[in-house]
ROROKE-75744 format. One line per field, with one value per atom (N, C-alpha, C, CB): residue number from 1; residue in one letter; atom name; x, y, z. Coordinates in steps of 0.2 Angstrom, whole numbers, plus 2048, in hexadecimal, padded with zeros to 3 digits. Glycine has a CB too. Layout:
! ROROKE-75744
resi: c(NUM,...)
resn: c(A,...)
name: c(CA,...)
xx: c(X,...)
yy: c(Y,...)
zz: c(Z,...)
***
This chain:
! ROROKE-75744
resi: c(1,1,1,1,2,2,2,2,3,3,3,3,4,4,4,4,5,5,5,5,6,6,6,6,7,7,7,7,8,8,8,8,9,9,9,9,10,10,10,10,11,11,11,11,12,12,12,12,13,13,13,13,14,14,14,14,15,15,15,15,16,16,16,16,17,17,17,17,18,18,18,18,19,19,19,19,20,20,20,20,21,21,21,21,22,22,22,22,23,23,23,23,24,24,24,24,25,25,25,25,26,26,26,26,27,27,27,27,28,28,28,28,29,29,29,29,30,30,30,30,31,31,31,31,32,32,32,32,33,33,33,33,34,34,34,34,35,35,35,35,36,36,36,36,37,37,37,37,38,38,38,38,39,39,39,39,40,40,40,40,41,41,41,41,42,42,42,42,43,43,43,43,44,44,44,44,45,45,45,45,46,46,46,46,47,47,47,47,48,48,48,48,49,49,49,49,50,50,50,50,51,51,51,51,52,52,52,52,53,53,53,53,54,54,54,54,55,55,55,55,56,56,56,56,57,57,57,57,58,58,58,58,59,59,59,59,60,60,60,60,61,61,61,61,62,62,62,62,63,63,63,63,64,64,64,64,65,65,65,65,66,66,66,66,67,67,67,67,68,68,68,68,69,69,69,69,70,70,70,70,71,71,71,71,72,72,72,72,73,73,73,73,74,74,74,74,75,75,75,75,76,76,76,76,77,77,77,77,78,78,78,78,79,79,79,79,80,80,80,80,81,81,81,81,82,82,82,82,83,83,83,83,84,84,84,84,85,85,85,85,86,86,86,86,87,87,87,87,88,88,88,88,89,89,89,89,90,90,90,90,91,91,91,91,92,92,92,92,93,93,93,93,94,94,94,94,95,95,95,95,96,96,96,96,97,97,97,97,98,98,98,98,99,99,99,99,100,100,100,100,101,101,101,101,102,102,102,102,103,103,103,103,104,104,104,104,105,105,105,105,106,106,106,106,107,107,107,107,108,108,108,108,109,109,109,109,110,110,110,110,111,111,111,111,112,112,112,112,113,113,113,113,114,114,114,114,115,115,115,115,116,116,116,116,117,117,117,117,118,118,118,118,119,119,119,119,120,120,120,120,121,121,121,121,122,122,122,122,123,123,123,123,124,124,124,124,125,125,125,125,126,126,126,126,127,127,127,127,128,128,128,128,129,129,129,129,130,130,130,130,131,131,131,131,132,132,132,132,133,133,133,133,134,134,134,134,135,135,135,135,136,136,136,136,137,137,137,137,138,138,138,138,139,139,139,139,140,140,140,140,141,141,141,141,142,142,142,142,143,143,143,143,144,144,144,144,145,145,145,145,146,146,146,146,147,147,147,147,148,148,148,148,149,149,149,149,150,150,150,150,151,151,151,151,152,152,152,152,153,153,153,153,154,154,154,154,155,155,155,155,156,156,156,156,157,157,157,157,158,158,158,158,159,159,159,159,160,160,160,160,161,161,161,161,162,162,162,162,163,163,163,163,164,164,164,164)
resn: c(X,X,X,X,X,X,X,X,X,X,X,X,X,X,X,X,X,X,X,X,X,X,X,X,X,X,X,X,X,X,X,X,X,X,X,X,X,X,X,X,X,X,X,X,X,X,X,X,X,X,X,X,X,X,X,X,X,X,X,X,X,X,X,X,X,X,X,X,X,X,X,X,X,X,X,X,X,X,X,X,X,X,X,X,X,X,X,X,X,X,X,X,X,X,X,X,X,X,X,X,X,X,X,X,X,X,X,X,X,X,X,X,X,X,X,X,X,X,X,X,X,X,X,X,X,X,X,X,X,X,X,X,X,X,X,X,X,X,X,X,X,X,X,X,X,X,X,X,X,X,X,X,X,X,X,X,X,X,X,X,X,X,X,X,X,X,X,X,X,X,X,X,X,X,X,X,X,X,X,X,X,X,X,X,X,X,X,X,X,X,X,X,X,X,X,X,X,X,X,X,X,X,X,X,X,X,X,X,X,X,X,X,X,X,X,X,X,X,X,X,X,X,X,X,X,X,X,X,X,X,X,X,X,X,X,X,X,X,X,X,X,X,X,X,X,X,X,X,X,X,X,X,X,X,X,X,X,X,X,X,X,X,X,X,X,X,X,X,X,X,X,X,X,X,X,X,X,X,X,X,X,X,X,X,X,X,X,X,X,X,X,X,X,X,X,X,X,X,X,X,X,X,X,X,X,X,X,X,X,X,X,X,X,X,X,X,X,X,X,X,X,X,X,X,X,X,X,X,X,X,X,X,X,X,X,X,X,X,X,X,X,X,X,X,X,X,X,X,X,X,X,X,X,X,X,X,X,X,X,X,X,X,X,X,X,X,X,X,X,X,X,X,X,X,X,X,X,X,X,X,X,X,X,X,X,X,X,X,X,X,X,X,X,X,X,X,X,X,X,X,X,X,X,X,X,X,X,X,X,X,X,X,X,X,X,X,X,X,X,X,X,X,X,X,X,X,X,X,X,X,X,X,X,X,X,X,X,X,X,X,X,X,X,X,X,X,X,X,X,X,X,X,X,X,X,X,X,X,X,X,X,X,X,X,X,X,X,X,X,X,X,X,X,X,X,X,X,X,X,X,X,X,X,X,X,X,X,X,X,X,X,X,X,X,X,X,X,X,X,X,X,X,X,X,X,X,X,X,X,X,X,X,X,X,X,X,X,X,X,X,X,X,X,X,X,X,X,X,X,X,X,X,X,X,X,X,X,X,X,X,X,X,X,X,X,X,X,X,X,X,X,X,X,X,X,X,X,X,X,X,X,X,X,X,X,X,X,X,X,X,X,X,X,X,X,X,X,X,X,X,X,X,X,X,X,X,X,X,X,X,X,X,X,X,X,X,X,X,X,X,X,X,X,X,X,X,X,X,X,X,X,X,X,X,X,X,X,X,X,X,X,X,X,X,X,X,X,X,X,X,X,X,X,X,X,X,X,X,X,X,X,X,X,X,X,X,X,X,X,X,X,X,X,X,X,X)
name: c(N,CA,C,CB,N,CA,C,CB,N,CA,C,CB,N,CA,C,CB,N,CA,C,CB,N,CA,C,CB,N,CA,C,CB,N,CA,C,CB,N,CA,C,CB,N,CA,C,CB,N,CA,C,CB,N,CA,C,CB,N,CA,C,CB,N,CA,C,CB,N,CA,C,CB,N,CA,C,CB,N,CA,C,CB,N,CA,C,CB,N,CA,C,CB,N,CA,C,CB,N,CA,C,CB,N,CA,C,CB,N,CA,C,CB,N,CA,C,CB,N,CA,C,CB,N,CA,C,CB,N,CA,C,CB,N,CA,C,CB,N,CA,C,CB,N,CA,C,CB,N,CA,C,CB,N,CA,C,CB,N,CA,C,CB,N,CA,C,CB,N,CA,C,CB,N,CA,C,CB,N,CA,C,CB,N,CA,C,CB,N,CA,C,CB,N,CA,C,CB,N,CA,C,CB,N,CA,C,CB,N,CA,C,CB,N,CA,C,CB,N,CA,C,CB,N,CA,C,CB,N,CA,C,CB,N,CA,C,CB,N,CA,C,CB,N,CA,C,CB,N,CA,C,CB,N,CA,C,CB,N,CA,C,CB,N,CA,C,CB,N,CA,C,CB,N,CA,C,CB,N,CA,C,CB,N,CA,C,CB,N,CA,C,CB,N,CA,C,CB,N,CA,C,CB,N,CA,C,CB,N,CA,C,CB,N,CA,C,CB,N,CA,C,CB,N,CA,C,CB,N,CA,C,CB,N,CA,C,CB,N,CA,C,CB,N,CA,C,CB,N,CA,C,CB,N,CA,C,CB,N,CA,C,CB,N,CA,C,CB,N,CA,C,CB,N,CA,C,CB,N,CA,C,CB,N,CA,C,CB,N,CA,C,CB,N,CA,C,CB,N,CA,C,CB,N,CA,C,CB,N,CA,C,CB,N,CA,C,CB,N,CA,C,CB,N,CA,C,CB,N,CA,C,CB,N,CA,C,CB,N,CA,C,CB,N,CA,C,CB,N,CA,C,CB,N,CA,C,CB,N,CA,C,CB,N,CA,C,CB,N,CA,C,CB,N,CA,C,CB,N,CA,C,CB,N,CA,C,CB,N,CA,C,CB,N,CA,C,CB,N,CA,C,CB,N,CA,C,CB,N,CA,C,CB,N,CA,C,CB,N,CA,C,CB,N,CA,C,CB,N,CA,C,CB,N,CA,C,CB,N,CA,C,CB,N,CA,C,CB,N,CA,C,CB,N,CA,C,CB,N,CA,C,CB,N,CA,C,CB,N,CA,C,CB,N,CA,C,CB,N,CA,C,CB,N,CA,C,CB,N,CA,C,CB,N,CA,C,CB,N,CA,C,CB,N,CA,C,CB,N,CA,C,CB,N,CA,C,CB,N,CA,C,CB,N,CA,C,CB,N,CA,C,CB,N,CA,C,CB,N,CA,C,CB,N,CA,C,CB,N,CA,C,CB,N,CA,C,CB,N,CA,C,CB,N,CA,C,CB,N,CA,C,CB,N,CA,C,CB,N,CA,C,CB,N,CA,C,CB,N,CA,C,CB,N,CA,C,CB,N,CA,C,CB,N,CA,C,CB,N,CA,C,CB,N,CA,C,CB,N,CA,C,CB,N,CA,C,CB,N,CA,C,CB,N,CA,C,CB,N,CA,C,CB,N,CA,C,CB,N,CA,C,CB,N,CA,C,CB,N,CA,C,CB,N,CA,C,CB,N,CA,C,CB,N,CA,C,CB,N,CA,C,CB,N,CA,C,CB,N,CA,C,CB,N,CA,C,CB,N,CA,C,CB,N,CA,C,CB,N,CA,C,CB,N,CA,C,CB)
xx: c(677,673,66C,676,66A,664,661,660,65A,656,64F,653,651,64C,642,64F,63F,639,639,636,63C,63D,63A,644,63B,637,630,63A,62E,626,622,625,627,626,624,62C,627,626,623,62D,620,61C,616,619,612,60E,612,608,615,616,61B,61B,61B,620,61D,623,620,61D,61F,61F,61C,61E,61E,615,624,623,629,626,628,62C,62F,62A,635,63C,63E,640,63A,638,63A,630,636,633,63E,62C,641,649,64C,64D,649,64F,651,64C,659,65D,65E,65B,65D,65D,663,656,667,66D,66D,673,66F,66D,673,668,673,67A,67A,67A,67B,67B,67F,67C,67D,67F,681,678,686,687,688,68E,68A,688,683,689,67E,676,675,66F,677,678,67A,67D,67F,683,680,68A,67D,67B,676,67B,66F,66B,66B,66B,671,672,673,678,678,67B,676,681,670,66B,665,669,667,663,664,664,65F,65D,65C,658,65C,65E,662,657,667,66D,66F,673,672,675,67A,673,67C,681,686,67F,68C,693,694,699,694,695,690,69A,689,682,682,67B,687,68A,68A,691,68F,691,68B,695,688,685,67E,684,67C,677,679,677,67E,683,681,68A,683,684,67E,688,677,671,66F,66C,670,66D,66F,66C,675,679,676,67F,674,673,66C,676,667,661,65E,660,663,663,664,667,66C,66D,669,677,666,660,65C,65B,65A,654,657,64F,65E,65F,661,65B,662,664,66A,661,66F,677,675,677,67C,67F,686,680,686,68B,68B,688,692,693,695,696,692,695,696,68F,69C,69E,69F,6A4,6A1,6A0,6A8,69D,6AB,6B4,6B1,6BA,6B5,6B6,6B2,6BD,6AE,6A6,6A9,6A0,6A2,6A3,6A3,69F,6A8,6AB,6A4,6AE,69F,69A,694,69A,697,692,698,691,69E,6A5,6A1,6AE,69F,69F,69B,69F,694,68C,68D,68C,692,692,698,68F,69D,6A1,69D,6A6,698,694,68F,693,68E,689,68C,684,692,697,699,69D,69B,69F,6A5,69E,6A7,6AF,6B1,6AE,6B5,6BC,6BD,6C5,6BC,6BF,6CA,6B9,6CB,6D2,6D4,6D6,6DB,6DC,6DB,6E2,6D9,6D7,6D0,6DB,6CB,6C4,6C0,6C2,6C6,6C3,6C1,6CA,6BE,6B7,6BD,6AB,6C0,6C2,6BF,6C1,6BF,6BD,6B9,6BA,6B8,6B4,6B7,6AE,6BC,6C1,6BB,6C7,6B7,6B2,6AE,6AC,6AB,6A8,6AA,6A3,6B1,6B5,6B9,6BA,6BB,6BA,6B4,6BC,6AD,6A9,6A5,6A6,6A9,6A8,6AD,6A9,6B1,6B7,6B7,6BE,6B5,6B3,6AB,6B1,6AA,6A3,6A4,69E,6A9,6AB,6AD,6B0,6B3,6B7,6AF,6BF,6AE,6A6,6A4,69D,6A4,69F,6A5,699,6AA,6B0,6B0,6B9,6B0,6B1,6AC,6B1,6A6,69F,69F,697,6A3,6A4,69F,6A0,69F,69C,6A1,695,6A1,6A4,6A4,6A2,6A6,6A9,6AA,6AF,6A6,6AA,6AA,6A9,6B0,6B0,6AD,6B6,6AA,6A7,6AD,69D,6AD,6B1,6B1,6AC,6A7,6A6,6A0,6A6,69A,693,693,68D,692,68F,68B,68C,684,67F,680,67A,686,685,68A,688,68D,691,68A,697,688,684,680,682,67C,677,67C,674,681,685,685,68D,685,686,681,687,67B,672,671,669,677,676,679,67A,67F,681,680,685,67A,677,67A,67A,67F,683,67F,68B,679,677,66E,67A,669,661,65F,65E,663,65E,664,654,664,668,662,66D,666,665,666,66A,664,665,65D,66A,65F,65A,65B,658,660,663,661,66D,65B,65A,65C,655,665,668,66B,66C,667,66A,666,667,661,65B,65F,654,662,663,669,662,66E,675,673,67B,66D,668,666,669,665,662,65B,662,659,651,64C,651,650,64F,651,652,64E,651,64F,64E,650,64C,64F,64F,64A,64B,64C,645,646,646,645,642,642,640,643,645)
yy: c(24F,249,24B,247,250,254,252,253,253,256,251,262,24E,247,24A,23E,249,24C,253,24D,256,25E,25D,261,25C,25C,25B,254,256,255,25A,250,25E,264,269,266,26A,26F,26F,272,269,267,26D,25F,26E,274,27A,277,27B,285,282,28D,27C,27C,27E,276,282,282,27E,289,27E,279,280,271,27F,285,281,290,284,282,284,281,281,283,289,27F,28B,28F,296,28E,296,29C,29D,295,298,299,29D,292,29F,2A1,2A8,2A3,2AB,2B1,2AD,2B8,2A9,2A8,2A5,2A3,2A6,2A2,29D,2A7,295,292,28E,28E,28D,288,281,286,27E,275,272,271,26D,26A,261,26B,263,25D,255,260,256,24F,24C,24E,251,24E,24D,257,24F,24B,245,24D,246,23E,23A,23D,23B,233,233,230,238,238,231,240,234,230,22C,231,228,222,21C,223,21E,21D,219,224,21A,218,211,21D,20D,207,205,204,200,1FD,204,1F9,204,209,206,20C,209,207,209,20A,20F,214,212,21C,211,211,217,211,21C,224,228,228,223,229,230,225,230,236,239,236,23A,23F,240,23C,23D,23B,242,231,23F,242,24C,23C,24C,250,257,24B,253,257,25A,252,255,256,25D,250,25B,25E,266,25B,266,26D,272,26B,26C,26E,26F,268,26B,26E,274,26D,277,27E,282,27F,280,289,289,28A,283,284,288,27E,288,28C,293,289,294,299,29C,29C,296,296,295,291,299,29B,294,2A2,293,28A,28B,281,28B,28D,286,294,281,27A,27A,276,278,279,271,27E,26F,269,269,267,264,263,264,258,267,267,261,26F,262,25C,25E,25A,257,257,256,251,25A,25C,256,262,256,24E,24A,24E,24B,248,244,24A,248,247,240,250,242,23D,237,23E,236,230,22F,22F,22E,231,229,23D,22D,229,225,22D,225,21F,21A,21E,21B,216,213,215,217,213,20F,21A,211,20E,208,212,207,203,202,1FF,208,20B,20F,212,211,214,21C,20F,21F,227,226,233,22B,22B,22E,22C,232,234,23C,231,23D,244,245,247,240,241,23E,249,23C,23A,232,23B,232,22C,226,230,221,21B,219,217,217,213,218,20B,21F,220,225,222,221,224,224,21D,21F,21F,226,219,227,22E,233,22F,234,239,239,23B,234,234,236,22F,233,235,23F,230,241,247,24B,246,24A,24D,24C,24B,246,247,24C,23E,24C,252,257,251,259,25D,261,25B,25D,25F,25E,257,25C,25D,265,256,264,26C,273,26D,270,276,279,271,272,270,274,269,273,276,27D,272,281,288,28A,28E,284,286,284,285,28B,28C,288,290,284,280,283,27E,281,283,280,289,27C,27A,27E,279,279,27D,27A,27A,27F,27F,274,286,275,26D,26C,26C,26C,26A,26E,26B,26D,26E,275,268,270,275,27C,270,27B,282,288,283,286,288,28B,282,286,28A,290,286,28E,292,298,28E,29A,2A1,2A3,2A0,29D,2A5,2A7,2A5,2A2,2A7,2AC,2A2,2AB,2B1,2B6,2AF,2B6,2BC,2C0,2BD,2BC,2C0,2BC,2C8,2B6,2B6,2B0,2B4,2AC,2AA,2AA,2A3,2A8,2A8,2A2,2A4,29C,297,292,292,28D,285,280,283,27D,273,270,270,26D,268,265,26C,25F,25C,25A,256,25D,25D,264,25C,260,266,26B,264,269,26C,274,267,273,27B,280,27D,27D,281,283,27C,27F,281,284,27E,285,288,290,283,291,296,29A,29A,294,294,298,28D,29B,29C,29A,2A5,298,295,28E,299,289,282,281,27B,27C,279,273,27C,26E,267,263,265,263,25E,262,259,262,266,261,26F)
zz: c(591,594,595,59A,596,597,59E,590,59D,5A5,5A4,5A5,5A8,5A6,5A7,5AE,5A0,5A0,59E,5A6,59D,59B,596,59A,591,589,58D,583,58E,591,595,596,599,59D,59A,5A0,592,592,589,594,58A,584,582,587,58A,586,583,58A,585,581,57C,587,577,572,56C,571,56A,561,55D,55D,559,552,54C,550,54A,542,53E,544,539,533,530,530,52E,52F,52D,52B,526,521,527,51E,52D,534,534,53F,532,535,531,534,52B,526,52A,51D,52A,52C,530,52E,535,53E,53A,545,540,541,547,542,547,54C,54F,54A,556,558,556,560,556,556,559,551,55D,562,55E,567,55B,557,559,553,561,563,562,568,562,564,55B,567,557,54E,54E,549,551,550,553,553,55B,55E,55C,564,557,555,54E,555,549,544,549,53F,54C,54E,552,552,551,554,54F,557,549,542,542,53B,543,540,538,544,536,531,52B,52E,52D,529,526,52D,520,517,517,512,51C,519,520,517,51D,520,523,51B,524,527,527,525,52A,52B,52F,530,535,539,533,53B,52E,527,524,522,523,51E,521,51C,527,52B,52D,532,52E,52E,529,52A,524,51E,51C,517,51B,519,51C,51B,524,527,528,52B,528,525,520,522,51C,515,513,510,517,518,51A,51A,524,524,51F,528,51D,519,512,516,50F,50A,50C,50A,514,514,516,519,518,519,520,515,523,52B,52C,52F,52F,534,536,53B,535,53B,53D,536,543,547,54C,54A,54A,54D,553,549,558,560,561,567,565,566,56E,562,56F,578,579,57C,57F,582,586,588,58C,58F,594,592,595,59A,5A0,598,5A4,5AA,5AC,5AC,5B4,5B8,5B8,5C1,5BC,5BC,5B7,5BF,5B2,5AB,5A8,5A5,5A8,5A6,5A9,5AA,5B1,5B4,5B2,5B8,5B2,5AF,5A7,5AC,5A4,59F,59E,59A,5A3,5A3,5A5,5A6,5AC,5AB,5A8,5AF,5A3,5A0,597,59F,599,594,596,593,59D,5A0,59F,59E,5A0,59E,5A4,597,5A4,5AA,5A7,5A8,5AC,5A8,5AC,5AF,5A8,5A7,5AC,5A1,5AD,5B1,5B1,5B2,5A9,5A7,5A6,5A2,5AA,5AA,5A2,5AB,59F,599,59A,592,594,594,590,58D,592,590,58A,593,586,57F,57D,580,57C,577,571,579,570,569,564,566,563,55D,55D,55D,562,561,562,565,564,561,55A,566,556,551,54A,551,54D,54A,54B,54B,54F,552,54F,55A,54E,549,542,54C,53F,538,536,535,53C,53A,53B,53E,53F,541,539,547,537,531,52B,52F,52B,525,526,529,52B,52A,529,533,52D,52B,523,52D,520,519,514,518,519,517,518,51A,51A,51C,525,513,529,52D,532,52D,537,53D,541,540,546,549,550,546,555,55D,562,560,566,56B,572,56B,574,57B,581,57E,586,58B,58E,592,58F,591,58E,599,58E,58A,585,58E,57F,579,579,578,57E,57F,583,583,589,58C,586,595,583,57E,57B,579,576,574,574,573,57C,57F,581,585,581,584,57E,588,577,570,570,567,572,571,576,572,57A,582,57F,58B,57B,578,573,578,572,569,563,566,565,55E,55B,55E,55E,55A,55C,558,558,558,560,54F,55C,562,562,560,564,563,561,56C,55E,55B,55F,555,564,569,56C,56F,56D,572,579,570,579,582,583,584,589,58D,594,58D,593,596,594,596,58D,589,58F,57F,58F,594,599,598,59E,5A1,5A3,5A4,59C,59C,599,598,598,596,590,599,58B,585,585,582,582,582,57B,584,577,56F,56E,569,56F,56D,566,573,561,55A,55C,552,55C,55F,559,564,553,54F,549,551,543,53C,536,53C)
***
């Protein structure tokens, strides 16, 4: 959900380098932030841009020679559940799960299986994506994380890559 203004906050000390600067680095991704990134694209063509978006971008990294290591969300933390049932207009269940959004866990699991398929690792986090991620850059197993939730910051990432 991220930290409202953070990006802006922290606007001076960002670098801008190029992608090329990535090759060896192995990186997290935060693959929700793909999906509602795709699902977010006006005047679309394509029947499964998720995939489609997905795949490119997979496939872009390892071009340049960048580790992708896919981190998905477990089950979000209670207040974050509510957070966004109400912004759904939806009901959590009796196991904190979010009512009607079958779609985005379907589209979450075909992307999931895309990249399995593409020889890249796959790992459920406990509950956010992001602090999953940020614990493999705490234990060396990966360079930075792919995300625009600036929540990785605070589950203690010290390498984000936002866009490229």
């Amino acid at each position: 959900m991220g930290v409202k203004g953070l990006w802006r906050a922290l606007n001076p000390i960002k670098e801008i380098i190029p992608i090329s600067s990535l090759r060896g680095k192995v990186l997290a991704v935060d693959l929700a932030i793909w999906v509602v990134q795709s699902e977010t694209v006006t005047n679309n063509v394509y029947d499964c841009i998720y995939l489609r978006q997905t795949f490119y971008k997979i496939n872009h990294l390892l071009e340049h020679g960048v580790g992708v290591i896919i981190v998905t969300d477990g089950r979000a933390p209670h207040l974050k559940a509510q957070t966004i049932a109400m912004r759904l207009g939806v009901d959590l269940d009796r196991n904190n799960k979010i009512v009607q959004r079958r779609r985005f866990t379907k589209i979450m699991k075909e992307c999931e299986t895309l990249a399995k398929s593409l020889g890249i690792t796959v790992l459920k986090g406990e509950s956010e994506a992001e602090a999953a991620a940020a614990k493999l850059q705490q234990d060396g197993l990966v360079d930075g994380v792919i995300t625009t939730d600036g929540d990785a910051f605070l589950y203690g990432a010290r390498y984000t890559v936002t866009c490229w």
